[in-house]
C-alpha positions in Angstrom: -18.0 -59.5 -20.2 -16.2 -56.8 -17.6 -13.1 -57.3 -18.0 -10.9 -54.3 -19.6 -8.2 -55.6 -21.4 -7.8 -52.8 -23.4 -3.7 -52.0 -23.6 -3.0 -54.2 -20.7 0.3 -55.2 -20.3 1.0 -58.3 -17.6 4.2 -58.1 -16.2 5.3 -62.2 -15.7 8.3 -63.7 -16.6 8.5 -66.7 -19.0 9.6 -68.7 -15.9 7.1 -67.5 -13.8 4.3 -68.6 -16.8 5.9 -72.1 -16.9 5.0 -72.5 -13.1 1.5 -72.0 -14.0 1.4 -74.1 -16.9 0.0 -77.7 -16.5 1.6 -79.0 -19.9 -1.0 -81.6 -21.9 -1.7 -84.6 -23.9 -4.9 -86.0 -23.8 -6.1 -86.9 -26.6 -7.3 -90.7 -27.7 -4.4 -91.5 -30.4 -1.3 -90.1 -28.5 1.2 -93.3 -28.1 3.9 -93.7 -25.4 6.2 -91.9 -27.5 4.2 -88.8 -27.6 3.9 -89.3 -23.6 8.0 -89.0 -23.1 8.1 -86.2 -25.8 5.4 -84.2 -23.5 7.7 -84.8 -20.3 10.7 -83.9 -22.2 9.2 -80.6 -22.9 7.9 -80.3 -19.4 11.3 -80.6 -18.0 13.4 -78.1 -20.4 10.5 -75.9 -20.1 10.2 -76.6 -16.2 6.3 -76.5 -16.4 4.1 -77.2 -12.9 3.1 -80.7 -14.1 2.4 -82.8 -17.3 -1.3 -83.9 -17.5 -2.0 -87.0 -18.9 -4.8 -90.1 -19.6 -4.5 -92.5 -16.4 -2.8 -95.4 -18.4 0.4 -93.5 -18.9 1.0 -92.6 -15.2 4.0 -95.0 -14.5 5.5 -94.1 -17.9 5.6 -90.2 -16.6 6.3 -90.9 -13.2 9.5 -92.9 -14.8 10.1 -90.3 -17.5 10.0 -87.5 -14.9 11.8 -88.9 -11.9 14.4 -87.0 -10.4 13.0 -84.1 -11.6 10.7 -81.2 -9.7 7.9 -81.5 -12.8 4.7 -83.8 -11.1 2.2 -85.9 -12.6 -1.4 -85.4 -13.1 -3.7 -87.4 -14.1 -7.7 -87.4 -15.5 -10.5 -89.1 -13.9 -13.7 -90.3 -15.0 -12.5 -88.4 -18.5 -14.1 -87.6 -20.5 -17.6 -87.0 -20.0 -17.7 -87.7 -16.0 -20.6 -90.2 -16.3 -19.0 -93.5 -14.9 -20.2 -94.3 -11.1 -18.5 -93.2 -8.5 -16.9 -96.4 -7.3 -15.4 -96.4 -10.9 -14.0 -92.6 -10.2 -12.9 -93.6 -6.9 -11.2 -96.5 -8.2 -8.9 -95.1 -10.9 -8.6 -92.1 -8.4 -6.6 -94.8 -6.1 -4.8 -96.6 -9.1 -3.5 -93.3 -10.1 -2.1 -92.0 -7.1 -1.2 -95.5 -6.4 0.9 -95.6 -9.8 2.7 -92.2 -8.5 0.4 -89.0 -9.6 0.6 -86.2 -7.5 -2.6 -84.7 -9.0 -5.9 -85.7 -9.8 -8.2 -83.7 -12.2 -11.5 -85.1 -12.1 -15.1 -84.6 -13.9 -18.1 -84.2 -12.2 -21.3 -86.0 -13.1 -22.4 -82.9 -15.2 -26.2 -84.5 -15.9 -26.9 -84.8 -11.9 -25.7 -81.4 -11.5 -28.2 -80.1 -14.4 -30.8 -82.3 -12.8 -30.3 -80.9 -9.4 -29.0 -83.7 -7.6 -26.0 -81.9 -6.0 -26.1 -84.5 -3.2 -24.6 -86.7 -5.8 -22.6 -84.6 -7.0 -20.7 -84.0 -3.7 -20.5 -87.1 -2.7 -19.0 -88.1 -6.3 -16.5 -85.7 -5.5 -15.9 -86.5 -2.0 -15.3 -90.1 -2.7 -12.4 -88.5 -5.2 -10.5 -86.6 -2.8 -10.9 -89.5 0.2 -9.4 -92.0 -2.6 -6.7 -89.2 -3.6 -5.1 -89.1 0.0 -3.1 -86.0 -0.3 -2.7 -86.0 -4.0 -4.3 -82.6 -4.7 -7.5 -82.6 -6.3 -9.1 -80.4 -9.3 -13.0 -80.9 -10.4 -13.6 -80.0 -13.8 -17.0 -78.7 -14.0 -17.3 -78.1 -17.5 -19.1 -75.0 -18.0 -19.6 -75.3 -21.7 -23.2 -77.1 -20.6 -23.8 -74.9 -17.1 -25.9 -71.7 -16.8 -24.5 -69.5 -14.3 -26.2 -70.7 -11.9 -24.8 -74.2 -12.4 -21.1 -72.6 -12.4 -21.4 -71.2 -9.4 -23.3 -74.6 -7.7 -20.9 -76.8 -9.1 -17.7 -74.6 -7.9 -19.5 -74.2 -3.9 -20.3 -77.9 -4.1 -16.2 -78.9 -5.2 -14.9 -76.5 -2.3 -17.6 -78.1 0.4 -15.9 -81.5 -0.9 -12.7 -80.6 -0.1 -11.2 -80.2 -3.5 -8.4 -78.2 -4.4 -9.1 -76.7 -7.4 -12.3 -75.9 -9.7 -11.2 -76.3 -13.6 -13.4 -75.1 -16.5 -13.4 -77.3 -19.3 -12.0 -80.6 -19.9 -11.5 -78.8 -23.6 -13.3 -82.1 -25.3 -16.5 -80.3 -25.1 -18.2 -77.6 -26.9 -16.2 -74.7 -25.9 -13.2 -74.6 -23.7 -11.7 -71.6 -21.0 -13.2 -67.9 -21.4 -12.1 -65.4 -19.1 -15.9 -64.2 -18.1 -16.3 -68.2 -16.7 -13.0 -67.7 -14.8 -13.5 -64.5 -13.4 -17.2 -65.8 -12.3 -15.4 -69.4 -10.2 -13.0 -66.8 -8.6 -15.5 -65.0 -6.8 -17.5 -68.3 -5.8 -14.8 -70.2 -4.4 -13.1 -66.8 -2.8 -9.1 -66.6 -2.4 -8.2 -69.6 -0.6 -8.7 -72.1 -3.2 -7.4 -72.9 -7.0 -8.7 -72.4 -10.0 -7.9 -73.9 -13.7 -8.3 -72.4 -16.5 -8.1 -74.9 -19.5 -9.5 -75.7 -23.2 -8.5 -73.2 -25.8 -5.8 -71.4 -24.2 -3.2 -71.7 -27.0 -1.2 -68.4 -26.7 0.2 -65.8 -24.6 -2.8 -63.4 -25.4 -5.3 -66.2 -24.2 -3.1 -67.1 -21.0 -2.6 -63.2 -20.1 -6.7 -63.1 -20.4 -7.0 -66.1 -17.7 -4.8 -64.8 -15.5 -6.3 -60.9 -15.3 -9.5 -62.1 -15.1 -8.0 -64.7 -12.3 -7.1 -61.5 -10.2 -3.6 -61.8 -11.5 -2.7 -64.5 -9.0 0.8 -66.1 -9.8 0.6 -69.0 -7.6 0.8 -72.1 -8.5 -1.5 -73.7 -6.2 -3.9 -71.0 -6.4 -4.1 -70.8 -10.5 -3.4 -73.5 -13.4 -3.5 -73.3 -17.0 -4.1 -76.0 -18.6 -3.1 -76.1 -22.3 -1.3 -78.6 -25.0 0.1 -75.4 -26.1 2.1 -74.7 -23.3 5.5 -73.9 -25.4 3.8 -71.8 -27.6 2.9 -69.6 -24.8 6.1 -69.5 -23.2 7.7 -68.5 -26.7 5.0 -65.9 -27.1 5.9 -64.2 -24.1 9.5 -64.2 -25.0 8.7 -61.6 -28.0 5.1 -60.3 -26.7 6.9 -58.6 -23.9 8.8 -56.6 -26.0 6.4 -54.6 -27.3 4.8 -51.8 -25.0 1.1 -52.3 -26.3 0.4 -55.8 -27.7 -3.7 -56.3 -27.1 -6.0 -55.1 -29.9 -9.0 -53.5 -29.1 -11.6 -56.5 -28.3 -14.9 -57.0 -29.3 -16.5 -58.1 -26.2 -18.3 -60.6 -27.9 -14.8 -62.3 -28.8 -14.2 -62.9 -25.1 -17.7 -64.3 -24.0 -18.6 -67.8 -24.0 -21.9 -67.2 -25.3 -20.8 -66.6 -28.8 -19.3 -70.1 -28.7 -22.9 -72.1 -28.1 -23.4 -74.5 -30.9 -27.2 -75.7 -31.5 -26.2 -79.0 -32.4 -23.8 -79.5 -30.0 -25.9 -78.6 -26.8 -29.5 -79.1 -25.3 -31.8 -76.7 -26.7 -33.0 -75.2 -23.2 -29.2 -74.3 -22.8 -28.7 -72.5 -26.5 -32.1 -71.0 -25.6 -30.3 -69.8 -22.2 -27.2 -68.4 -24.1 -29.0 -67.0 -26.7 -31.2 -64.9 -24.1 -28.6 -63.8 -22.4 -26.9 -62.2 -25.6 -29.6 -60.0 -26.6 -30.1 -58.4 -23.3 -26.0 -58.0 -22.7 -24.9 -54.6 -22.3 -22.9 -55.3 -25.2 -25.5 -56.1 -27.7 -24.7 -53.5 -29.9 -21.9 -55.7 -30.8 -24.4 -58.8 -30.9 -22.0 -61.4 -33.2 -24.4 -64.5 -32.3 -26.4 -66.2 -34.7 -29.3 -68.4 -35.0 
């Protein structure tokens, strides 16, 4: 981890944070209700979008219309492991139904395996069926070496995809500012990245974002969080102070210390593991076996 956030102070307004915000709800028991509550939120907080399960796009296209807040929606969620025809499919019944955004998973096995002429096509076949609904591949780097994080994110922008997103924050560990910082400099300046999964305050946002390049656009940087008002009313008092980050343990910012044996393959805790005890910061060296 190179990223000095030692007394950093990021000057963005609460307004500008919203715009950067795509507000979530994602998860398996959330009802209709839930859905309108989230779009609620989204328009009194005025976040980018809301981001929601494919089955409740006409219920937030209806909740939000007339309004400037737009509609995302997941595809092949999850886990990314349905065919492509499938992904392509509920890619057109989405935009079909009104989403303006698509935030898809890639095939993360075929990428491990090597097959990255699958896995561009699989993407491909996502953005053709999108039309111009704007496109974000979720590449999951929870199960990708470096190596794969920086395949994964040249293979979404030779698809023509929008955006490259970290996590779909269902697997083992979500957004880390080192995996950010790392798509940034694959992809270059010219297209998006989202940072999502565990991003549930201001401190977590403000790491994203420095280690984005401190890029306030919109369709150059997301956030993806469920904890989008929680951010916004962290700002609020944050900014007040004049020093608000504690000194970090490096090893509290790397996404290394979040590999879980039981939870990954053991080549890839092997891989994280290795890479801990020869990191220049090893003297802090907080992971376990």
């Amino acid at each position: 981890m190179d990223i000095d956030f030692k007394g950093f102070k990021l000057d963005v307004t609460p307004a500008q944070m919203a715009q950067l915000i795509d507000h979530t709800k994602l998860s398996a028991w959330e009802g209709p209700q839930a859905i309108k509550n989230l779009c609620h939120e989204a328009i009194q907080y005025n976040f980018y979008s809301v981001c929601i399960n494919s089955s409740y796009v006409p219920l937030a296209v209806e909740t939000l219309k007339n309004t400037d807040v737009k509609v995302c929606s997941v595809v092949g969620f999850p886990l990314g492991m349905m065919g492509t025809d499938s992904k392509a499919y509920e890619t057109k019944n989405v935009v079909k139904n009104g989403a303006n955004e698509v935030d898809m998973v890639i095939n993360v096995g075929m990428l491990k395996s090597g097959e990255y002429k699958y896995v561009q096509t699989d993407i491909e076949s996502v953005v053709s069926a999108a039309g111009k609904a704007l496109v974000k591949v979720i590449i999951e780097t929870c199960y990708l070496t470096d190596e794969e994080k920086i395949k994964a994110s040249e293979l979404s922008k030779d698809a023509g995809a929008e955006f490259v997103k970290t996590s779909t924050g269902f697997g083992v560990y979500g957004s880390f500012p080192y995996d950010v910082k790392l798509m940034r400099k694959t992809v270059g300046p010219d297209m998006g990245v989202k940072a999502a999964g565990g991003i549930r305050n201001y401190a977590d946002a403000a790491r994203v974002i420095i280690a984005n390049g401190l890029i306030l656009d919109p369709l150059k940087f997301r956030i993806g969080a469920s904890a989008g008002i929680n951010i916004i009313n962290n700002l609020k008092w944050m900014s007040l102070s004049e020093e608000w980050f504690i000194d970090e343990i490096p090893c509290h910012l790397c996404p290394v210390r979040a590999a879980t044996f039981g939870k990954m393959s053991e080549i890839h805790y092997s891989y994280h593991k290795s890479k801990c005890h020869t990191c220049q910061y090893n003297n802090y060296n907080q992971f376990y076996d």
